[in-house]
MDAnalysis code that builds the backbone (N, CA, C; Angstrom):
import MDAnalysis as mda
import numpy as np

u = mda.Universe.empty(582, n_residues=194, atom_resindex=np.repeat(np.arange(194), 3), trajectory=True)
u.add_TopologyAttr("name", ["N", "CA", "C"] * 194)
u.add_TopologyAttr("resid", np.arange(1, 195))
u.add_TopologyAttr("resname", ["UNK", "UNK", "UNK", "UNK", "UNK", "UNK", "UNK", "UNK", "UNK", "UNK", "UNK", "UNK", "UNK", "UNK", "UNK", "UNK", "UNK", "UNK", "UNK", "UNK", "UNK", "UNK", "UNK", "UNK", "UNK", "UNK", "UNK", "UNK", "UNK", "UNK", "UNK", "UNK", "UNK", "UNK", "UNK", "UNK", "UNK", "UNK", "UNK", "UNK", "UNK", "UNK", "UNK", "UNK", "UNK", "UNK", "UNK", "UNK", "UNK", "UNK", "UNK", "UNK", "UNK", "UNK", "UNK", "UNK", "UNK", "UNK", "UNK", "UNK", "UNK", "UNK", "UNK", "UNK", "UNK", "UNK", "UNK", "UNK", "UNK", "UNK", "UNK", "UNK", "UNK", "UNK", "UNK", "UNK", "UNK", "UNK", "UNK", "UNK", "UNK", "UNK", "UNK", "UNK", "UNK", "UNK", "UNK", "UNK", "UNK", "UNK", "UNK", "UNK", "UNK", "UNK", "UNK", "UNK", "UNK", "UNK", "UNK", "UNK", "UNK", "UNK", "UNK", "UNK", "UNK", "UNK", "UNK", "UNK", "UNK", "UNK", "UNK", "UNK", "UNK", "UNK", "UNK", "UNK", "UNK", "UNK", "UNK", "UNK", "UNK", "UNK", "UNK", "UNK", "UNK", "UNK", "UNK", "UNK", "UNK", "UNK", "UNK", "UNK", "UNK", "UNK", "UNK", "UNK", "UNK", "UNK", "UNK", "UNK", "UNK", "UNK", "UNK", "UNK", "UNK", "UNK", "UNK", "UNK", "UNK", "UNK", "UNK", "UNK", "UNK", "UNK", "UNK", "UNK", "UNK", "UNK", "UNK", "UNK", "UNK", "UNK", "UNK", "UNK", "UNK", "UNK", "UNK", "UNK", "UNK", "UNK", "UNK", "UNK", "UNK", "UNK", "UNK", "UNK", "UNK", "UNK", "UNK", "UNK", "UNK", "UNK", "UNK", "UNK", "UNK", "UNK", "UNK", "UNK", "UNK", "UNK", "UNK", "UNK", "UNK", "UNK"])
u.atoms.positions = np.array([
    [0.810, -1.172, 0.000],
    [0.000, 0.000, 0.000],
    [0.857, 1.240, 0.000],
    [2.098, 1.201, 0.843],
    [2.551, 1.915, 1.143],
    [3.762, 2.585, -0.553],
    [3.684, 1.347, -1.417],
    [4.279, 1.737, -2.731],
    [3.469, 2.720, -3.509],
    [1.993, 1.737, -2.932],
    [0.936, 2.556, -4.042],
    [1.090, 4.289, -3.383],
    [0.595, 4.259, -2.648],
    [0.667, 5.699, -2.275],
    [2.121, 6.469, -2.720],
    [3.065, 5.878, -2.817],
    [4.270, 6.754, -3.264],
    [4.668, 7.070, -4.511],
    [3.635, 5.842, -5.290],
    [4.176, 5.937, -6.832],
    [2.614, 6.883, -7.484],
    [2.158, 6.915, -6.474],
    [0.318, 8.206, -6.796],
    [1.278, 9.343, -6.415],
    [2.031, 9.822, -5.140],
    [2.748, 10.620, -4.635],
    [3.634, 11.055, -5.907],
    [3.994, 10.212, -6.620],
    [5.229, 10.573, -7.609],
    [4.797, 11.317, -8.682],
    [3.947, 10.471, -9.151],
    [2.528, 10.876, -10.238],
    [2.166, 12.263, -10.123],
    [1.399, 12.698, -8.819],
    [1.338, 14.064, -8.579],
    [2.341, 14.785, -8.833],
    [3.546, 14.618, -8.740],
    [4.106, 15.583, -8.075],
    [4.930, 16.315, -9.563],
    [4.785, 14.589, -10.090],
    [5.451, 15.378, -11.903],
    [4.297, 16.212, -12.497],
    [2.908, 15.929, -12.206],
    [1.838, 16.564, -13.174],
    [2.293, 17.862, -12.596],
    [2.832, 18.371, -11.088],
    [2.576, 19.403, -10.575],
    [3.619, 20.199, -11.070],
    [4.930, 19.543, -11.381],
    [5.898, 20.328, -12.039],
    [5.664, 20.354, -13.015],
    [4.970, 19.605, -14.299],
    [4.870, 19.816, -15.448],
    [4.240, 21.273, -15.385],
    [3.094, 21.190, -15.215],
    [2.384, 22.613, -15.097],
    [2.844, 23.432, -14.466],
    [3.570, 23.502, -13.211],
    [4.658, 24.767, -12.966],
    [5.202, 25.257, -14.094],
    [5.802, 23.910, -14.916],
    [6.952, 24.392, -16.034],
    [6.094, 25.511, -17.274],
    [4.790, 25.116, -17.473],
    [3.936, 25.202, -18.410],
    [3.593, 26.694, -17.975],
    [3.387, 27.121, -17.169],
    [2.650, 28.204, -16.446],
    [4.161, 29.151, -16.591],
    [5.347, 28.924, -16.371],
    [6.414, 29.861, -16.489],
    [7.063, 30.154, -17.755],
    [6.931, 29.263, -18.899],
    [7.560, 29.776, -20.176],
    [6.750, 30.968, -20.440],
    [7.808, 32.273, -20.963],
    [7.638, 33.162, -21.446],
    [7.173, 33.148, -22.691],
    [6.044, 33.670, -23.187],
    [5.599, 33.973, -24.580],
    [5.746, 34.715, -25.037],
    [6.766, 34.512, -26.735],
    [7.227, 35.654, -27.218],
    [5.995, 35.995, -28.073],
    [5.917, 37.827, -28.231],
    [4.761, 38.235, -29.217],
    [4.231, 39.396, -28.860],
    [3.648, 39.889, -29.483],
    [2.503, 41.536, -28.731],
    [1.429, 41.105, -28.492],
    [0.884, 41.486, -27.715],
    [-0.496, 41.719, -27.296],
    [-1.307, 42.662, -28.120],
    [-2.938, 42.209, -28.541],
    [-3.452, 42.786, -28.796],
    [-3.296, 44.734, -28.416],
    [-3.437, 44.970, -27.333],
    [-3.518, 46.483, -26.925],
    [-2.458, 46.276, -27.439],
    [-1.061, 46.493, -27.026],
    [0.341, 46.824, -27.618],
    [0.178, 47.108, -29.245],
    [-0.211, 46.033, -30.134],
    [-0.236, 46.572, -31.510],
    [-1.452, 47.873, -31.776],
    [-2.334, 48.134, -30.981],
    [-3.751, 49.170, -31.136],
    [-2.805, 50.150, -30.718],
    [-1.765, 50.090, -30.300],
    [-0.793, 51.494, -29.489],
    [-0.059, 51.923, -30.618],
    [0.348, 51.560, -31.150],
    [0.863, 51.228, -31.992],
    [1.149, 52.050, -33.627],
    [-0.483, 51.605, -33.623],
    [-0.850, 51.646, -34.721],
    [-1.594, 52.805, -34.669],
    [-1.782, 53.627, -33.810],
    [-2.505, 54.718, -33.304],
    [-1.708, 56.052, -33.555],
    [-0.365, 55.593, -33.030],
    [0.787, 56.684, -32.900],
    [1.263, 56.608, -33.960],
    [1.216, 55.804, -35.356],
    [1.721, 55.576, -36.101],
    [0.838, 56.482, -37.387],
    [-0.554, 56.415, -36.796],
    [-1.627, 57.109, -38.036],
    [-1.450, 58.548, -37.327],
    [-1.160, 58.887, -36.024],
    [-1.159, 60.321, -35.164],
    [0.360, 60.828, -36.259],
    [1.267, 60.280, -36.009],
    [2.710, 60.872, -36.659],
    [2.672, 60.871, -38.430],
    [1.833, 60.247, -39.049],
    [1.135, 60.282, -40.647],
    [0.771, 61.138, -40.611],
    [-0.450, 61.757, -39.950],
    [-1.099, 62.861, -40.204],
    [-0.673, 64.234, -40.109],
    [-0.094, 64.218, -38.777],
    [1.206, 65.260, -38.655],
    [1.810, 65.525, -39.857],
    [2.539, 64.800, -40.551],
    [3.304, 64.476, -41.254],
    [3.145, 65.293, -42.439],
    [1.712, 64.993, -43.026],
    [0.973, 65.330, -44.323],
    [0.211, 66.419, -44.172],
    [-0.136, 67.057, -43.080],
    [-0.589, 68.110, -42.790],
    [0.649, 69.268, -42.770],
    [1.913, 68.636, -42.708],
    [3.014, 70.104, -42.660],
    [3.566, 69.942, -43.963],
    [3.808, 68.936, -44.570],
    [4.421, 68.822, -45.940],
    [3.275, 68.941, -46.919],
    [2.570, 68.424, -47.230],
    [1.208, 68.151, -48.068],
    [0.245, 70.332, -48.392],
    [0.140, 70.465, -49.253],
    [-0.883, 71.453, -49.665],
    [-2.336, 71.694, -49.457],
    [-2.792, 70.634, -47.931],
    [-4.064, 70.538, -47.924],
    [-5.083, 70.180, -48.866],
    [-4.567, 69.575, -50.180],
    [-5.499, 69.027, -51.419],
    [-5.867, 70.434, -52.226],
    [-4.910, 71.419, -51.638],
    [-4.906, 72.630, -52.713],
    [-4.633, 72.159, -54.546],
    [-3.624, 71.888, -54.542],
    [-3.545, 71.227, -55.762],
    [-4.141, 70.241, -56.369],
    [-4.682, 69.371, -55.831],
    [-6.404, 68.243, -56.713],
    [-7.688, 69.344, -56.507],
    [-7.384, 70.385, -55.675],
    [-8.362, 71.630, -55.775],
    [-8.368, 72.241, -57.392],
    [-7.222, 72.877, -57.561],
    [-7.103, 73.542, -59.270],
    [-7.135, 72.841, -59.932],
    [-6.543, 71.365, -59.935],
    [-6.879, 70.706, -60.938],
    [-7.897, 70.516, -61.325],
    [-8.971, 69.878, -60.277],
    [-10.174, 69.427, -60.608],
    [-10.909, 70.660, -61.032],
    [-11.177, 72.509, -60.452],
    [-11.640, 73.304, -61.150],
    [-11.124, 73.493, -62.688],
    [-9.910, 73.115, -63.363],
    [-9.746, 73.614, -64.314],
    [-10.693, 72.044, -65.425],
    [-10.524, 70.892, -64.634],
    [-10.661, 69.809, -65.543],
    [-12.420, 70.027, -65.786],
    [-12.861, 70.716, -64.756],
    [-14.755, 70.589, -64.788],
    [-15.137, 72.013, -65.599],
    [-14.076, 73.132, -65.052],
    [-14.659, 74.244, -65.991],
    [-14.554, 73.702, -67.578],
    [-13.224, 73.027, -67.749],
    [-13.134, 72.767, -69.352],
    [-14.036, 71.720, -69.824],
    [-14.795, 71.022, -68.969],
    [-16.134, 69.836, -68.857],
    [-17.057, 70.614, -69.673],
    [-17.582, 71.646, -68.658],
    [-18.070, 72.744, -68.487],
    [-18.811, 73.425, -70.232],
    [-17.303, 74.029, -70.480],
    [-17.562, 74.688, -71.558],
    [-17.746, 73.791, -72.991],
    [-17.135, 72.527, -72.737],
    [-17.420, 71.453, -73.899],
    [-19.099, 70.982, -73.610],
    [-19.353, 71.261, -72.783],
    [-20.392, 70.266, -72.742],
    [-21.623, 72.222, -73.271],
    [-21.262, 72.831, -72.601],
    [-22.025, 74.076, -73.203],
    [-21.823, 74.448, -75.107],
    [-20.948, 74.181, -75.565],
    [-20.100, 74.300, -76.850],
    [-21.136, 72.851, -77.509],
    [-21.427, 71.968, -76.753],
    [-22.539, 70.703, -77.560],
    [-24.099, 71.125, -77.126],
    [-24.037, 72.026, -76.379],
    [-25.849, 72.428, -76.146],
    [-26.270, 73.629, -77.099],
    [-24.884, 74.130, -77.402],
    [-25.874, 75.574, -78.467],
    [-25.548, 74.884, -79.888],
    [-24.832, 73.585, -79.857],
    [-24.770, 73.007, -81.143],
    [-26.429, 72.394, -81.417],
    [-26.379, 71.230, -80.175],
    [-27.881, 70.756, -80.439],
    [-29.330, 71.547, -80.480],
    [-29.433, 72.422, -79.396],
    [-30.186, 73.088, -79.379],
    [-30.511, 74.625, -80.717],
    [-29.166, 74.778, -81.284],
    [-29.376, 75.478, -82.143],
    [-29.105, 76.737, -81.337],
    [-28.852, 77.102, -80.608],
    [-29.273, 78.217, -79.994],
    [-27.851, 78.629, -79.307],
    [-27.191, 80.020, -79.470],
    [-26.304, 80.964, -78.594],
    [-26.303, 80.872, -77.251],
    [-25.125, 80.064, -75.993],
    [-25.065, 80.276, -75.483],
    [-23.654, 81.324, -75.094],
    [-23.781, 81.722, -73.835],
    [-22.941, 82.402, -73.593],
    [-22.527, 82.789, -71.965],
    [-21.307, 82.966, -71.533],
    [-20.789, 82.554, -70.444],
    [-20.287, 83.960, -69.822],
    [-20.081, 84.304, -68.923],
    [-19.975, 85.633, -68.333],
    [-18.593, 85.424, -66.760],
    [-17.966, 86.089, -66.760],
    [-17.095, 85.360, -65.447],
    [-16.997, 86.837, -64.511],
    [-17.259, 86.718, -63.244],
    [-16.950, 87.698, -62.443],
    [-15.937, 86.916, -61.423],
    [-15.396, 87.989, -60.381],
    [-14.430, 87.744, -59.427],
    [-14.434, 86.304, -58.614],
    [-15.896, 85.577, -57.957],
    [-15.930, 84.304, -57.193],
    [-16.682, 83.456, -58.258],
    [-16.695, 83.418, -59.463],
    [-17.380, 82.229, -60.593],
    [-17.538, 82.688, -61.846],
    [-18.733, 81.902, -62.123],
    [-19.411, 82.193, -63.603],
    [-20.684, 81.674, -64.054],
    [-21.374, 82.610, -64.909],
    [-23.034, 82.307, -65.076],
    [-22.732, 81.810, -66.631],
    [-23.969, 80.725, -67.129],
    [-24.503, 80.816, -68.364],
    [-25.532, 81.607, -68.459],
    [-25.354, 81.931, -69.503],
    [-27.253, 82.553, -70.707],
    [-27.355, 81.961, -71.551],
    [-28.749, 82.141, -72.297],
    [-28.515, 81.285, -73.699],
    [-29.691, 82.964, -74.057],
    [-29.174, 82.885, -75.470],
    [-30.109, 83.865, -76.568],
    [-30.764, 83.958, -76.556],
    [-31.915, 84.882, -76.338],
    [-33.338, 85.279, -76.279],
    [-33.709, 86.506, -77.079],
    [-33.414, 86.515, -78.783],
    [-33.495, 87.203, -79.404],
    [-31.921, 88.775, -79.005],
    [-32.520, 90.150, -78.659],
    [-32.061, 90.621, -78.387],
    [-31.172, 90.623, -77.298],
    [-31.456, 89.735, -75.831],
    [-31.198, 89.978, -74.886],
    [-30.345, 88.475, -74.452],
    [-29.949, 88.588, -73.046],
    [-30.013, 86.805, -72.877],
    [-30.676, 86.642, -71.414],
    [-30.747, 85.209, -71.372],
    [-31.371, 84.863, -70.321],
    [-30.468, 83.988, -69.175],
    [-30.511, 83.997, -68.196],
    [-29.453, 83.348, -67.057],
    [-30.342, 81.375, -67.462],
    [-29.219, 80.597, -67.413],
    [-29.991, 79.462, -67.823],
    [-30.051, 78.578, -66.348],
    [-30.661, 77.655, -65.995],
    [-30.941, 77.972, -64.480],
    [-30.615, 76.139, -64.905],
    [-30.773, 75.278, -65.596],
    [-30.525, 73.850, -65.660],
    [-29.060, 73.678, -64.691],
    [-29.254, 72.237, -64.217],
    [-28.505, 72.213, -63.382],
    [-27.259, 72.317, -63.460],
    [-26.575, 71.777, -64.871],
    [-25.506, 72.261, -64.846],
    [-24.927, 73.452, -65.379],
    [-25.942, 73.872, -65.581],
    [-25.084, 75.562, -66.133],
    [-25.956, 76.452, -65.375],
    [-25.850, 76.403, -64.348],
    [-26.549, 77.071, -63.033],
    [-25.002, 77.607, -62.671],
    [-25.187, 78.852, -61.824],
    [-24.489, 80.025, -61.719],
    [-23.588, 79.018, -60.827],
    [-21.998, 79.459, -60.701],
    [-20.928, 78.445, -60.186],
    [-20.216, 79.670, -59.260],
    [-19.890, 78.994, -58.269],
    [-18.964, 79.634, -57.434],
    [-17.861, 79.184, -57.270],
    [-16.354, 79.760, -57.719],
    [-15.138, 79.104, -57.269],
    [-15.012, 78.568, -55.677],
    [-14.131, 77.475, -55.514],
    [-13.698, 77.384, -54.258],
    [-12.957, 78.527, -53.677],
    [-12.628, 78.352, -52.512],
    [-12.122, 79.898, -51.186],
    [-11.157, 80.311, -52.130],
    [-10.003, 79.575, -51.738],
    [-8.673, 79.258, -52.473],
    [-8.334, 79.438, -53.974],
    [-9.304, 79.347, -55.039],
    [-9.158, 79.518, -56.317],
    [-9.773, 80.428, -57.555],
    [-8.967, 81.029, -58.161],
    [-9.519, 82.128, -59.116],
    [-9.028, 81.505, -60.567],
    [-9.776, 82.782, -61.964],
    [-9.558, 82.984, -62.929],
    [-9.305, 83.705, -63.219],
    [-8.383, 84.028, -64.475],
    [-7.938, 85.002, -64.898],
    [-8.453, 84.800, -67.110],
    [-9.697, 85.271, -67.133],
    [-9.316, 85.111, -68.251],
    [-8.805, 85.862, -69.638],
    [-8.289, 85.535, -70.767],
    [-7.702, 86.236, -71.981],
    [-8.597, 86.468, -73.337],
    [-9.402, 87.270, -73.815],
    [-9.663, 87.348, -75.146],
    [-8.878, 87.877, -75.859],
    [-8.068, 87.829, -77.151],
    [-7.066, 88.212, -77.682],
    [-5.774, 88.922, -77.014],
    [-5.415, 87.905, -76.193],
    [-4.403, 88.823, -75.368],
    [-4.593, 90.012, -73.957],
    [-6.246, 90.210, -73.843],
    [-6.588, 90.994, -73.523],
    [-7.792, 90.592, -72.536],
    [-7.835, 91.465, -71.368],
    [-8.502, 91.213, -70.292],
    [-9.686, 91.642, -70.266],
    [-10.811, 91.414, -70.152],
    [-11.990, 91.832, -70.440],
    [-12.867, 92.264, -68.916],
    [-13.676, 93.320, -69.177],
    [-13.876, 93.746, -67.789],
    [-14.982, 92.902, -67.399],
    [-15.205, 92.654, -66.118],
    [-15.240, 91.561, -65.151],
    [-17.514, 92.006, -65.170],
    [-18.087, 90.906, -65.123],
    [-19.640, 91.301, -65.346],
    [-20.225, 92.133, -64.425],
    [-20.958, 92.905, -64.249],
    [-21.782, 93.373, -62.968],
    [-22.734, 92.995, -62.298],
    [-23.141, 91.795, -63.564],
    [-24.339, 91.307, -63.903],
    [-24.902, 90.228, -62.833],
    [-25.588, 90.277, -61.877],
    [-25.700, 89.091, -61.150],
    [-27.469, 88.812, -60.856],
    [-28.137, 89.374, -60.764],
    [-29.703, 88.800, -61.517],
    [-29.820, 88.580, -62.508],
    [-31.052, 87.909, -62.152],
    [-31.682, 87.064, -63.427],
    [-32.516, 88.084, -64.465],
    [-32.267, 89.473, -64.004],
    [-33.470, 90.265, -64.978],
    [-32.788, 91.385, -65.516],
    [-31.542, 91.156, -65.575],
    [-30.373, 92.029, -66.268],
    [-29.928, 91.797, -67.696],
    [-29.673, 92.723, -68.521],
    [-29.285, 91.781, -69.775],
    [-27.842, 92.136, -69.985],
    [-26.937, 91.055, -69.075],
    [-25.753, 90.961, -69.708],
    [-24.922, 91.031, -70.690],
    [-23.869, 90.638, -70.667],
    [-23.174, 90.623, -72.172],
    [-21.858, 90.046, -71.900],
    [-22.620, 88.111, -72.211],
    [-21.416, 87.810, -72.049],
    [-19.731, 87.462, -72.698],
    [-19.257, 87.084, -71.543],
    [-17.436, 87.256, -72.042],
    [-17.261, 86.457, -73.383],
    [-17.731, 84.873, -73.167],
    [-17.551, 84.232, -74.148],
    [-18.642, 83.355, -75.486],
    [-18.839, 82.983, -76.340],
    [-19.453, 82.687, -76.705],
    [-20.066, 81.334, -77.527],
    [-21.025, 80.616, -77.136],
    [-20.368, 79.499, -78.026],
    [-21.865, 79.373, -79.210],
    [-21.157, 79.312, -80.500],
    [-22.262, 79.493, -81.288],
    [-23.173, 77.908, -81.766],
    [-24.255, 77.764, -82.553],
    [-24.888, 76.966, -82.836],
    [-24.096, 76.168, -84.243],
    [-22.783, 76.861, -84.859],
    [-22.060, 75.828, -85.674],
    [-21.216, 75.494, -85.186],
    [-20.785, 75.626, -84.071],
    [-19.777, 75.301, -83.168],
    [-18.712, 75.509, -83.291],
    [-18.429, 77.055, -83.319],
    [-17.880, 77.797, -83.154],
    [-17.595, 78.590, -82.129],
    [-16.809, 79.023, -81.035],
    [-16.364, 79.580, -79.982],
    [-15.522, 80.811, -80.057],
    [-15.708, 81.688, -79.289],
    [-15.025, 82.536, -78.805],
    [-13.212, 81.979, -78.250],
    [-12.083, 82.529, -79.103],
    [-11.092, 82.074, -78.714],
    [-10.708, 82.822, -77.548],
    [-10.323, 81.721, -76.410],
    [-9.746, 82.474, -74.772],
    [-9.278, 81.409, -74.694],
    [-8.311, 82.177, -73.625],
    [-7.680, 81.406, -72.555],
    [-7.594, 81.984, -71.088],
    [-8.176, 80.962, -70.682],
    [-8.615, 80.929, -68.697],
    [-7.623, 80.483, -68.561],
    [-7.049, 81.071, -67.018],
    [-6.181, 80.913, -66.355],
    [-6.632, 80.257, -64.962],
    [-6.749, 78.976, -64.643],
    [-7.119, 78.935, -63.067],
    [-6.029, 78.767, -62.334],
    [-6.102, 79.465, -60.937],
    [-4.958, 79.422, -60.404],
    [-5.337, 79.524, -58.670],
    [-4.339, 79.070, -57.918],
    [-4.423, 79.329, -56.549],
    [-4.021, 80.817, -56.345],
    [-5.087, 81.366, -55.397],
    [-4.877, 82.275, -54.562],
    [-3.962, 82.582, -53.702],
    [-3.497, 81.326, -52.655],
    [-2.609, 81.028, -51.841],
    [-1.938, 79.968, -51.716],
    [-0.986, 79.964, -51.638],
    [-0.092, 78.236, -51.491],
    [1.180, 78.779, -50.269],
    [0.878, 78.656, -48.869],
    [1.500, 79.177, -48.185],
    [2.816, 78.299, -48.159],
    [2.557, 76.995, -48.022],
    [3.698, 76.356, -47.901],
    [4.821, 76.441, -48.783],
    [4.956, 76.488, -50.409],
    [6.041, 76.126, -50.952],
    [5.912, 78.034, -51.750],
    [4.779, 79.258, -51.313],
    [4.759, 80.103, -51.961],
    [4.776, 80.132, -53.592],
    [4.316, 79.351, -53.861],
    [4.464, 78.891, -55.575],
    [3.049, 78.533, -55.674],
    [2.462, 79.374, -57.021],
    [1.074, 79.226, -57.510],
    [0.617, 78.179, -58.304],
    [-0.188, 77.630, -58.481],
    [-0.472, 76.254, -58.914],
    [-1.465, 76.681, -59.743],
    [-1.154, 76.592, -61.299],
    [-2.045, 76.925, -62.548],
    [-2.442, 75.992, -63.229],
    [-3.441, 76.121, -63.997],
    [-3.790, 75.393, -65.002],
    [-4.234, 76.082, -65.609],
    [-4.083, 75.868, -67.278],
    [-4.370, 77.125, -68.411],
    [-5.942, 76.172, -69.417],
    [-7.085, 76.650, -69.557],
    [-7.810, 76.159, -70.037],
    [-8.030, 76.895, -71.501],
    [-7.470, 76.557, -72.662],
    [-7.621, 77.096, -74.054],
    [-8.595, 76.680, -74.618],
    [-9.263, 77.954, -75.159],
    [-10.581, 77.308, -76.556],
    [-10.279, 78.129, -77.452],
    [-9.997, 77.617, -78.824],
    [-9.834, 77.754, -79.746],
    [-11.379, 78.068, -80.843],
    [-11.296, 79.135, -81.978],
    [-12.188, 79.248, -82.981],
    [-13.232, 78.001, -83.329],
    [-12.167, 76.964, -83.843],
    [-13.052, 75.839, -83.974],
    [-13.838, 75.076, -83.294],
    [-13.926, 75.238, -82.009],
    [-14.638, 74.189, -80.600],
    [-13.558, 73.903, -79.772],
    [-12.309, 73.626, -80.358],
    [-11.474, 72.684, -79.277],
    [-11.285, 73.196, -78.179],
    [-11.242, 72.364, -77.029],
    [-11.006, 72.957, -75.774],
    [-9.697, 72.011, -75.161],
    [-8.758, 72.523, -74.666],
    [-7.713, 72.092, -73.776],
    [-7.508, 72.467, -72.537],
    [-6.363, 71.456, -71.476],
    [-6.349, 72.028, -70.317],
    [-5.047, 71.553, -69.927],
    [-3.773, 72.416, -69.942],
    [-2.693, 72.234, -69.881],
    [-2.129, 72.631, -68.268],
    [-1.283, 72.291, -67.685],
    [-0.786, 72.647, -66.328],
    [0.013, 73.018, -66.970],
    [0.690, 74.318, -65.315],
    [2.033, 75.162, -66.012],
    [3.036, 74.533, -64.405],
])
């Protein structure tokens, strides 16, 4: 009896060190929280990062105004084609209106996309008719009869300019960020970066 009990005694006593042993190996690895720390300070020091080097999306700002105004005027340059009818485009200091022909006069065209446009904070135009700057509209109701800057006719034919869009401010690198939007006699419209 006295074996049995010593070799049960023995039995215990290895299960008891096994699991001591089991319970003390160190596990190599991170812990969940540890990698969330991590990865926290890692998107905190990114953002930092791109907020002091980066232009605030100033620049996909001009781009995208110069790529939609030149949308813009192609897609106006195919409505006085189809429609037959004179439209015409007017630009003051924060945007620009359409009209379309109404005999003598014109009319502000109110459809959604040639509904009166406002530049973003940050971005202006500068535009050119023959070299030459044309004075800026006064015109901002609907019951005024303008006279606008550019023109796009029903054979599709255009008023030759060139728009200048450009940043207002670019504090960080002090360097202006342009894009030149050309229309040519025949319809064509381009949009070149400088």
């Amino acid at each position: 009896m006295a074996t049995t009990i010593s070799v049960v005694y023995n039995n215990i006593a290895l299960l008891v060190k096994k699991k001591w042993e089991l319970t003390n190996i160190k596990v190599k690895g991170f812990t969940l929280l540890e990698m969330l720390v991590v990865m926290i300070v890692i998107g905190i020091i990114l953002s930092i990062t791109t907020l002091t080097v980066g232009d605030g999306g100033l620049t996909k700002q001009v781009e995208h105004e110069a790529q939609r105004l030149a949308a813009v005027l192609k897609l106006a340059s195919e409505q006085a084609i189809i429609q037959a009818e004179e439209i015409g485009i007017s630009f003051d200091a924060t945007g620009y209106r359409f009209y379309q022909s109404q005999g003598q006069s014109w009319q502000l065209l109110q459809e959604e996309i040639f509904r009166p446009y406002t530049f973003h904070l940050n971005i202006s135009v500068k535009l050119l008719i023959d070299g030459i700057t044309p004075p800026t509209s006064a015109c901002t109701q609907i019951t005024c009869s303008p006279i606008p800057h550019l023109l796009f006719f029903s054979s599709g034919e255009i008023t030759p300019y060139e728009l200048t869009v450009f940043s207002v401010t670019n504090n960080i690198s002090n360097k202006t960020l342009t894009y030149r939007v050309i229309g040519e006699a025949t319809g064509k419209i381009t949009v070149k970066s400088e």
